[in-house]
N, C-alpha and C positions, 0 to 999 in steps of 0.2 A: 650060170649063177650071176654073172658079173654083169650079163647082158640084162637079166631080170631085174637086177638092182638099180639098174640107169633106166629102166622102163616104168621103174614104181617111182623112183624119182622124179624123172618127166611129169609121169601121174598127178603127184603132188604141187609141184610150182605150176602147171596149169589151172587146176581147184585153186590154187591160195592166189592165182592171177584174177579168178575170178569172182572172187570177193571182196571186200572191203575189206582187207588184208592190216593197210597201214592205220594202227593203231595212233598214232598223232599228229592225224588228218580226220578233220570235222566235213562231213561230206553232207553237203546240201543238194538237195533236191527240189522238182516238182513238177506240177499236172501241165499238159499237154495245148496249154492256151494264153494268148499275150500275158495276160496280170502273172501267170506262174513262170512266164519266162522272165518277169522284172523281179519280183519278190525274191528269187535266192539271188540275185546279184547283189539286190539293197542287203541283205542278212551278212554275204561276205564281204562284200567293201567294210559295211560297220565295223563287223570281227578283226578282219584286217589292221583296220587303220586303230583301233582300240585294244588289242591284245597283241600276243607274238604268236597268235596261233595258226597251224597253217589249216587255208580252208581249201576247199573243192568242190564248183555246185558242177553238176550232173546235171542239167536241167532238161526238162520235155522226158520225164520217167514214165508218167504213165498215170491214169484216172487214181482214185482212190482202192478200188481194191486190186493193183500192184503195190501202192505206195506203200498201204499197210505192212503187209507181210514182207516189203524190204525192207520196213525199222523194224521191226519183230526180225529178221536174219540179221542185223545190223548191217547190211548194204548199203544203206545209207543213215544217216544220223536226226536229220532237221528235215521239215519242210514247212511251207505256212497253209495251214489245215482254217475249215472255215466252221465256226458249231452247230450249223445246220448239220452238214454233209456228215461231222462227227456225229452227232446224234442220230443221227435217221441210218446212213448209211453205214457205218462200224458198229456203234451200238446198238442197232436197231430199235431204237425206242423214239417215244414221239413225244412232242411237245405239246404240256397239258395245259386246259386250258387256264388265261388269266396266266400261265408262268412268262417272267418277265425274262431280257434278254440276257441281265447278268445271271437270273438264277438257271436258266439252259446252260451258260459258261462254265458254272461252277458244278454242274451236273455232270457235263462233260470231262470239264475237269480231272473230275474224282473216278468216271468211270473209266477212264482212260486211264490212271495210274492204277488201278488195283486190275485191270484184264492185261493190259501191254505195258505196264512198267515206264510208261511215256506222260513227256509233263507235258500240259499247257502254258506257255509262258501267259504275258501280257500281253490284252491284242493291240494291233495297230494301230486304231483311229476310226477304220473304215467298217462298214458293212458290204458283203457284195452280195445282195440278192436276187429275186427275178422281180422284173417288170413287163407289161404289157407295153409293147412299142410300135405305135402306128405313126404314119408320116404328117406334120401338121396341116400338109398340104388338102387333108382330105376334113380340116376344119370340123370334127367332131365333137361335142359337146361334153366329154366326158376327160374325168378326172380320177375314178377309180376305175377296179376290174367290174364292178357293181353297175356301174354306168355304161360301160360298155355294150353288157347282155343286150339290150333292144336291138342294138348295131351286129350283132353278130352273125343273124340268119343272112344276112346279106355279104358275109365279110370271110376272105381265107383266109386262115391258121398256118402260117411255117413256122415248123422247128427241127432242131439236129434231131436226129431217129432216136436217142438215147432217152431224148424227151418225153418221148411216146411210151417206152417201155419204163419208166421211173415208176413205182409206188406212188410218188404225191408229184407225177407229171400232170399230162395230158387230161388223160379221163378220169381222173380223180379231182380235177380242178376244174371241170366243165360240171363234174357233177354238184361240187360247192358251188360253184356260182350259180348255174342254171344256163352256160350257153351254147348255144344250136349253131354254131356256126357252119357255114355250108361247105366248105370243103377242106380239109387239111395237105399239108406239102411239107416231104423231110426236106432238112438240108444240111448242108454245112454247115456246124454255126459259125463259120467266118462267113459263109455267103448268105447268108439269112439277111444278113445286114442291108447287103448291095442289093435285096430280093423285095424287101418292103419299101428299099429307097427308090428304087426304081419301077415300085408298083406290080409285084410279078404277084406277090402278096399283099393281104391285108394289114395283117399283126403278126406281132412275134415273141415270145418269152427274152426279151433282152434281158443281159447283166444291167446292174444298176452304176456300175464303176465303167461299163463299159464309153469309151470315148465318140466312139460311133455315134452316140446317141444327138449329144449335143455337135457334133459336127453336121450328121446327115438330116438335122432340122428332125428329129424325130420327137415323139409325146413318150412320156414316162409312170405311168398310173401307179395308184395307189394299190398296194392289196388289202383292202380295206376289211375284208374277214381273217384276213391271219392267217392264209392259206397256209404260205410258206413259213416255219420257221426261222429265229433269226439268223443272220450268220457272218458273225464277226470273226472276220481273221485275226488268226493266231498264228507264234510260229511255234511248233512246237517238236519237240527235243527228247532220245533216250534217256531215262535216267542214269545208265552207265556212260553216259556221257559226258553228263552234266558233273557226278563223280571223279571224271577224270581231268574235264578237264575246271577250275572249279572258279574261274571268274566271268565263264560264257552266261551263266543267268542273268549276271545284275547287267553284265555288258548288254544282252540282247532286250532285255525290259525298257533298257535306256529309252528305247525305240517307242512303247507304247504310246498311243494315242498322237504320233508324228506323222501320220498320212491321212488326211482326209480322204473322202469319198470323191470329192471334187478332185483334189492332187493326184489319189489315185486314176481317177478318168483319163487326165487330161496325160498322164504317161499311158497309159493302154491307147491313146491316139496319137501320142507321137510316133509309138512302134508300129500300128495298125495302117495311118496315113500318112504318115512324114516316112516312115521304113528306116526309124534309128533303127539299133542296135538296141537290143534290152540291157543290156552291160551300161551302154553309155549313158542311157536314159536315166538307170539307177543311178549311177557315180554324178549326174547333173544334179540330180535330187539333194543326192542328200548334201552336195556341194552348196545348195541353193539355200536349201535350212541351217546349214554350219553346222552341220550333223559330222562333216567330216573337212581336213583340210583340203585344197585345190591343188 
């Protein structure tokens, strides 16, 4: 009996090890790529230096359907969510047309507190969405996705695999546009990068924050139909969270609208080509804006 009792105990503090157990510890999180290895750093230095509370990012968790279902287990608490992704890919719904970028936000918003009990705070600054990214060097005449199509029958296509298999990827965005392009090629989307800068490809579905772009002399097009929805990052937060812990809202809204698109870049290129540290890149930032003391 005595031996079974220290066996169901064991039992227990392994489960409660493997959970987000401590209740007054804000645990941040995020997705699997540079800008989501900077964002919960920027989220905890803030917290940090602006509350007593303690935080802990977790970072590189995993795409959006992990993340989901660890704030729905409470695993994790926060991460910074973008309102395309939230809409198209949680909610499953899409963006109609003429709807503008705040009113997708506020769609999201709402639909995310009444299915998962999760708030959106106040976003960033920034937008990070897809662009078409060719190298200037091939001196192309073109300024949107629209412009491109004549250039396409002669032109390769790389993108990460994931690309190819999306709803409003690949072949749903050749079919809006109208283009024929002659060959496709998966990649890594870190090596996509080094793929069209070095000509192995033609184009590629680049991030628009991505820093690569204006480093590796890259073009950046318009999606002048609205293929993609908008998608402005957010960080966003359990409600039992936000409950508990009760001066992290206004603390983390402080934030909105403090990272450009351009600021953001230009940190996804220090980590990407300089090879900070995402930690330290954060803690520069927000040192740089007086976001936080030095």
């Amino acid at each position: 009996m005595k031996k079974l009792m220290i066996m169901l105990l064991m039992t227990f503090l392994f489960i409660s090890g493997c959970s987000n157990g401590d209740d007054e510890k804000i645990v941040i999180s995020g997705k699997m790529w540079t800008e989501q290895y900077i964002l919960p750093h920027i989220l905890a230095e803030y917290i940090k230096a602006h509350t007593d509370y303690e935080v802990e990012v977790q970072d590189g968790l995993g795409e959006v359907s992990i993340l989901t279902p660890a704030m729905e287990k409470g695993d994790i608490d926060m991460y910074v969510e973008y309102t395309g992704t939230g809409l198209e890919a949680v909610l499953k719904e899409k963006a109609e047309p003429g709807e503008s970028a705040d009113e997708i936000f506020e769609r999201v918003k709402e639909g995310y507190k009444e299915e998962y009990d999760i708030v959106w705070l106040e976003p960033l600054g920034f937008e990070n969405t897809y662009t078409l990214s060719f190298s200037k060097d091939k001196d192309l005449k073109a300024e949107t996705f629209s412009d491109l199509v004549p250039y396409s029958q002669n032109m390769t296509f790389g993108a990460p695999h994931q690309f190819y298999e999306r709803e409003d990827g690949y072949d749903a965005m050749v079919e809006a546009y109208g283009f024929k392009f002659e060959n496709s090629e998966s990649f890594d989307p870190n090596i996509m990068y080094e793929a069209v800068k070095d000509g192995n490809v033609d184009v590629i579905p680049a991030f628009t924050t991505d820093g690569r772009i204006a480093r590796y002399n890259l073009t950046a097009l318009k999606d002048d139909k609205g293929f993609f929805p908008p998608y402005y990052a957010a960080p966003i937060v359990r409600q039992e969270v936000l409950d508990q812990f009760p001066e992290l809202k206004d603390v983390v809204n402080e934030l909105a609208g403090n990272i450009s698109e351009e600021e953001m870049s230009e940190m996804n290129a220090k980590v990407d080509i300089d090879k900070q540290e995402p930690k330290e890149v954060a803690r520069e930032f927000l040192e740089s804006k007086g976001l936080i003391d030095k």
